[in-house]
C-alpha positions in Angstrom: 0.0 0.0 0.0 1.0 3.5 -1.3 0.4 6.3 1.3 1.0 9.2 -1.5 -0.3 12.5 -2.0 -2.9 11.3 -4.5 -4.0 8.7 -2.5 -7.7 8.6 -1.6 -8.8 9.5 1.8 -11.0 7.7 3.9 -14.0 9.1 5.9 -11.8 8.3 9.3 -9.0 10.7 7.7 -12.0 13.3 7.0 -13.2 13.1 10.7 -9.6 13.6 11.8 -9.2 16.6 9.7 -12.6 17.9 10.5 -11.7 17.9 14.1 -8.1 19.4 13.9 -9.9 22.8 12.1 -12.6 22.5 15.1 -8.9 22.9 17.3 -7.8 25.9 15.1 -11.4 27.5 15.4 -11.2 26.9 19.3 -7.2 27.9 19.3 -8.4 31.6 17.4 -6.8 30.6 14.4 -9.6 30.7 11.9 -12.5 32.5 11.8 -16.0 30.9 11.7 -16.1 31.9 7.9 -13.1 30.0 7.1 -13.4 27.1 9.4 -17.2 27.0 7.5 -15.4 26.9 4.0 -12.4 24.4 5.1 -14.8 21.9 6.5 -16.6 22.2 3.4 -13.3 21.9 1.6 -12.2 18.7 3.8 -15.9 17.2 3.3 -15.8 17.2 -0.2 -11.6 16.0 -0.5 -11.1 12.8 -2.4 -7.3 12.7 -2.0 -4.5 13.3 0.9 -3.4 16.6 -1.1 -6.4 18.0 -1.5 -6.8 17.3 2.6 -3.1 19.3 3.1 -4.3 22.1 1.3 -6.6 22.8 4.0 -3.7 22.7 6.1 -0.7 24.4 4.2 -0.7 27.5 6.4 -1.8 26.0 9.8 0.8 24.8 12.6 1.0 21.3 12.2 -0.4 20.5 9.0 -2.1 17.6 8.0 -3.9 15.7 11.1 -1.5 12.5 10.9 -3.1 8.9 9.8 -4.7 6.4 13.0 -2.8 3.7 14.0 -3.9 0.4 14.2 -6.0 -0.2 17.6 -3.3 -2.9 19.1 -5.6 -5.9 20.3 -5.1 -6.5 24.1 -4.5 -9.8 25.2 -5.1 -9.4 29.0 -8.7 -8.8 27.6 -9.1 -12.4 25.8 -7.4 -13.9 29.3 -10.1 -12.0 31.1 -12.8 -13.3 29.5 -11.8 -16.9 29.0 -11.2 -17.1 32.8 -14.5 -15.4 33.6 -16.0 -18.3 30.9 -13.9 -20.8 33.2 -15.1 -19.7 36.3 -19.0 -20.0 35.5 -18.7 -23.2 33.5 -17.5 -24.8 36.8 -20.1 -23.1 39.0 -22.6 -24.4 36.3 -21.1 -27.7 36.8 -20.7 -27.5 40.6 -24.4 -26.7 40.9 -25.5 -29.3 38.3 -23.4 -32.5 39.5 -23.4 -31.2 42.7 -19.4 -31.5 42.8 -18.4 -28.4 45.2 -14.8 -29.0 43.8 -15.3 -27.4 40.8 -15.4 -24.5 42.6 -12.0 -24.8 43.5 -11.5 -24.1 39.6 -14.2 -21.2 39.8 -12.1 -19.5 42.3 -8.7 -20.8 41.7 -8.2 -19.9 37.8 -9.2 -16.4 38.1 -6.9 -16.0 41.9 -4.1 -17.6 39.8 -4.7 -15.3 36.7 -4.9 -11.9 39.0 -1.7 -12.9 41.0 0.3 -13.7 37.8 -0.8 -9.9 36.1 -0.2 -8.5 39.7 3.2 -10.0 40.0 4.7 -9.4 36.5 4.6 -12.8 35.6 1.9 -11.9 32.6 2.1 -8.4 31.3 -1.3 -6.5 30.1 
């Protein structure tokens, strides 16, 4: 993938550009004539250098691209041990084996004490 100046813009890219001249209007550095005929501007921009236009004489220029949301892992763990601990107070109620709740209340104990002491890292 290209990231050019021609390349097309995305409507997250718009969004991010239409809130960086809301932060110029509220910083005093446009006017509520010109922020009116940027956003118009950015709403209507098909590609990145038609966006930096918009831009040229403002500090900081074009709004920079999103990155990637990084998935968290310490949420999956989370949930599996939370599915983990009801399975086996399903099952403890069920076959009336209170043992299982050893496992309802041990794998989630073990779980927080290995986050808490470093051993697994968020």
């Amino acid at each position: 993938m290209t990231d050019s100046a021609g390349s097309r813009v995305s409507v997250a890219d718009r969004e991010r550009a239409l809130l960086e001249l809301s932060h110029h209007l509220g910083s005093g550095r446009l006017d509520l004539a010109e922020f009116d005929e940027r956003s118009a501007a950015v709403s209507n921009a098909t590609t990145k250098s038609q966006l930096a236009e918009q831009f040229a004489d403002l500090p900081g220029g074009t709004p920079p691209a999103m990155r990637a949301k990084e998935s968290n892992p310490l949420r999956n763990l989370v949930v599996a041990t939370g599915s983990i601990a009801v399975l086996a107070l399903v099952l403890a109620v069920v076959l009336g084996s209170w043992w299982l709740l050893l496992v309802a209340i041990g794998v989630p104990a073990t779980f927080t004490l290995a986050i808490r002491t470093g051993v697994l890292r968020p």
